[in-house]
C-alpha positions as CSV (number, residue, x, y, z in Angstrom):
1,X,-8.4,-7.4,17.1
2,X,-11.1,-4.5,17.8
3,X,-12.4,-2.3,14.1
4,X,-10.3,0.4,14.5
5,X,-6.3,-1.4,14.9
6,X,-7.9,-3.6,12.3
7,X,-9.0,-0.6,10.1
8,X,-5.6,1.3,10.5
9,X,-3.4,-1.7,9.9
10,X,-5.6,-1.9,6.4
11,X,-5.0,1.4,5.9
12,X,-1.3,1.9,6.8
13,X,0.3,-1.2,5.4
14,X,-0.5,-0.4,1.8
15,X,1.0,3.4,2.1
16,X,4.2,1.5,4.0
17,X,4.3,-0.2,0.2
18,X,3.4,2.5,-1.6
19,X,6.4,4.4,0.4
20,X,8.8,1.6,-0.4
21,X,8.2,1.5,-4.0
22,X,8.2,5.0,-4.6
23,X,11.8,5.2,-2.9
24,X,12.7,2.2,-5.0
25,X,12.1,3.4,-8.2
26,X,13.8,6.8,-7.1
27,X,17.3,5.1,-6.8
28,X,20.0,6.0,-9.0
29,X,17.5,8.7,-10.4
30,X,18.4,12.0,-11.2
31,X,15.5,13.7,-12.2
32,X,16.4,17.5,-10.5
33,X,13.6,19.5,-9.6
34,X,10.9,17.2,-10.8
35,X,12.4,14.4,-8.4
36,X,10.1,15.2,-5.2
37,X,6.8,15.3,-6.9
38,X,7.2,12.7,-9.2
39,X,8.7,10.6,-6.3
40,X,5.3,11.5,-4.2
41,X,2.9,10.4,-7.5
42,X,4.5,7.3,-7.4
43,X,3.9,6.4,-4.1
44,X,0.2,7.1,-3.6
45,X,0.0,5.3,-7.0
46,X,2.0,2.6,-6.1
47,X,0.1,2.5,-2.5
48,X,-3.3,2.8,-4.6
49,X,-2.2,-0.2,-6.9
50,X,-1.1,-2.2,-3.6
51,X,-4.4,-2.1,-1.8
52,X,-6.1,-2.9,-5.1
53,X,-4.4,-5.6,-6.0
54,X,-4.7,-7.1,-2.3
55,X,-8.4,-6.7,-2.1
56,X,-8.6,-8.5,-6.1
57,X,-5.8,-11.4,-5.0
58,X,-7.9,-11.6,-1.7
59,X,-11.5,-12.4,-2.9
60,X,-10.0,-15.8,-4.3
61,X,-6.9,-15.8,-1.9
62,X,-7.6,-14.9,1.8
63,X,-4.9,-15.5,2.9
64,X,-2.5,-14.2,0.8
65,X,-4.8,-10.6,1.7
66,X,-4.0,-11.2,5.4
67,X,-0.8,-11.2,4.5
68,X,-0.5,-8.2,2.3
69,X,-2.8,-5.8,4.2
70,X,-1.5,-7.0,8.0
71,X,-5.8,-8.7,8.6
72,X,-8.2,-10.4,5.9
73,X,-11.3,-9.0,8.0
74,X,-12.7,-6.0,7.1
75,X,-13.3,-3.6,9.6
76,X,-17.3,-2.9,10.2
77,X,-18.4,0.5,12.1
């Protein structure tokens, strides 16, 4: 796998999370006109959080980084 499908599977896995948490914790919310931002802060967090903890689990895990990020090598440029 060449740097740059490596580099945006690293990239776009986590905000796939991100996305499915923040829709997650949306359910069976009714939060009116607040829902939409707070919905968005929640998904880059979440996404943020993702990556991070794949990157922490992965320097003792490899493996279990592959898994969570789609490729345990980091892309090089």
């Amino acid at each position: 796998m060449n740097n740059t499908v490596t580099a945006y599977i690293r990239t776009y896995a986590p905000l796939l999370a991100g996305f499915v948490i923040g829709q997650a914790a949306n359910v069976g919310l009714d939060l009116g006109t607040a829902e939409e931002p707070l919905v968005a802060v929640i998904t880059v967090t979440a996404g943020a959080a993702y990556y991070a903890l794949a990157r922490l689990v992965g320097r003792r895990y490899p493996k279990v980084e592959a898994v969570m990020l789609g490729s345990s090598k980091t892309p090089s440029y």
